[in-house]
C-alpha positions in Angstrom: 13.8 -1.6 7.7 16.0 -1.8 4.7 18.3 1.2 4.0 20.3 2.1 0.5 22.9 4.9 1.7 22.7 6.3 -2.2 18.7 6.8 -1.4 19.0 7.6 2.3 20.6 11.2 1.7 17.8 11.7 -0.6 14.5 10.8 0.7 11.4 13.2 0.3 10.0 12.8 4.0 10.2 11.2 7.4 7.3 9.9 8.8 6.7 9.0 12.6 3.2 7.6 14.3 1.7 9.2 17.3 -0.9 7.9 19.6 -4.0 10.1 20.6 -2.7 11.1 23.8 0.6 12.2 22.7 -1.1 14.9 20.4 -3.7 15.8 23.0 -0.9 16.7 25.1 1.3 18.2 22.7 1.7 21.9 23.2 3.4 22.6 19.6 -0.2 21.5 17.9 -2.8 25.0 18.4 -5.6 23.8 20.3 -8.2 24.7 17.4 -6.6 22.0 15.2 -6.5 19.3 17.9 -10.2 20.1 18.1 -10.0 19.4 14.6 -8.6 16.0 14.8 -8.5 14.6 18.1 -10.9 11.8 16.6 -8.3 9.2 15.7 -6.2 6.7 17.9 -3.1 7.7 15.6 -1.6 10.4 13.5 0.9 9.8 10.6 3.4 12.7 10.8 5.3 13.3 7.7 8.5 15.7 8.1 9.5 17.1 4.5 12.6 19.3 5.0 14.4 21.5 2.6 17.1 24.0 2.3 15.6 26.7 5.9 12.1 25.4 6.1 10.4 21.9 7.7 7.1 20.9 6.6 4.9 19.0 8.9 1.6 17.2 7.7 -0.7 15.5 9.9 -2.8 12.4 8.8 -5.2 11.4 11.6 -5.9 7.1 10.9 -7.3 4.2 12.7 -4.3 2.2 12.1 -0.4 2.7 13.5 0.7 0.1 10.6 1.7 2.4 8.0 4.4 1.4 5.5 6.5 4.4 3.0 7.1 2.6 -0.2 10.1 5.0 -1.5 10.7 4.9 -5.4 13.9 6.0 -6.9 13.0 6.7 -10.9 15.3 7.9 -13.8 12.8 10.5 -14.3 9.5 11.4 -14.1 6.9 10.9 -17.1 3.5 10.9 -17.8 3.8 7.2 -18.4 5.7 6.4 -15.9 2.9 7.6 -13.2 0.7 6.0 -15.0 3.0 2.8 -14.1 2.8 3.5 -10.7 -1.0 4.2 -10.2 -1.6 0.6 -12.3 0.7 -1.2 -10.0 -1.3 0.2 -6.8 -4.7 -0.4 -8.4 -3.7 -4.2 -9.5 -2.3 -4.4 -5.8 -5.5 -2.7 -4.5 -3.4 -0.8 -2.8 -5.1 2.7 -3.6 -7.8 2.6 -1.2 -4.8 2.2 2.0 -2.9 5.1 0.6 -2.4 8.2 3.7 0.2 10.6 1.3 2.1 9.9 -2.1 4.5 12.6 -3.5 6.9 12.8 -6.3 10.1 14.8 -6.6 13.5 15.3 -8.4 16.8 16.4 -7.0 18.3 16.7 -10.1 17.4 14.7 -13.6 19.3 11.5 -12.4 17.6 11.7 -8.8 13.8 11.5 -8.7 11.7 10.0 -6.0 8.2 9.1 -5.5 7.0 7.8 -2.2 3.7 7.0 -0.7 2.6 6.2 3.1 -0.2 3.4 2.9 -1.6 1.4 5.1 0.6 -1.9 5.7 -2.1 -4.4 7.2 -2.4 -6.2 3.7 1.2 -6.7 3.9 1.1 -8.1 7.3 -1.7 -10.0 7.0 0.1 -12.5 4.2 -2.0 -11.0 1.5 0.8 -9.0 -0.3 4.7 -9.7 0.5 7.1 -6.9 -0.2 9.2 -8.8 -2.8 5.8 -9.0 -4.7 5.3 -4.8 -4.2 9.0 -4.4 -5.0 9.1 -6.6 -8.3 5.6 -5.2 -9.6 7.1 -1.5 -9.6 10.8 -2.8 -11.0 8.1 -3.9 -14.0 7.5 -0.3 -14.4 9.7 1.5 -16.9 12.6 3.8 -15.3 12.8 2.6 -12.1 15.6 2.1 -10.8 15.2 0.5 -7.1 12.3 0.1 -4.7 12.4 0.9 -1.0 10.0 -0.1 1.5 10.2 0.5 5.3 7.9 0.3 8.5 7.1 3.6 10.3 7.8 4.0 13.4 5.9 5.1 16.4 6.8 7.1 19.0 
């Protein structure tokens, strides 16, 4: 997992995989939603905290390979989403996409990540210097982060 400490301090989310049985058994998760979801080997959790409150979203998938490609930008544009979406289309990367957000700290510190599925990385078909240097290509931005998830 690669780490930038000027990044770090700023991420949008955290994101941790859980198995089936570990939600099953989990007493924080109200019974009606596990009813709900309880039909996937693995959940993406994504933790997005700020100032007093934590935000918890739950992604049920088939796969625990997910990948959080974290963008730092000089600021957020129309075209520049535009950028972003054409990079993942050309990658066909949209289909293997769990969560995407966007945010700014202030005007010199916007993010936007997304949670995907990795097994195109994994399996040889994409490389992470290639997903890296297609979204440098994109106008304002700045770096390109991209880390496993773990699992619990």
């Amino acid at each position: 997992m690669e780490t930038d400490n000027s990044t770090e301090k700023n991420k949008i989310s955290l994101g941790l995989i859980i198995n089936n049985e570990e939600l099953s058994k989990n007493p924080i998760f109200p019974s009606e939603i596990k009813e709900e979801i309880l039909n996937s080997p693995y959940y993406l959790l994504i933790f997005i905290s700020r100032e007093d409150v934590v935000k918890i979203s739950c992604f049920p998938t088939k796969n625990k390979n997910i990948k959080k490609i974290l963008v730092k930008l000089k600021e957020f544009s129309p075209d520049l989403v535009k950028g972003i979406s054409n990079v993942l289309n050309d990658m066909n990367l949209s289909n293997e996409i769990l969560h995407t957000t966007g945010l700014c700290y202030e005007m010199e510190k916007c993010f936007y990540e997304t949670y995907l599925i990795g097994d195109m990385v994994d399996a040889g078909e994409l490389t992470v210097d290639t997903i890296k240097d297609k979204f440098m290509s994109v106008a304002n931005v700045i770096s390109v982060m991209i880390e496993d998830i773990p699992t619990l």
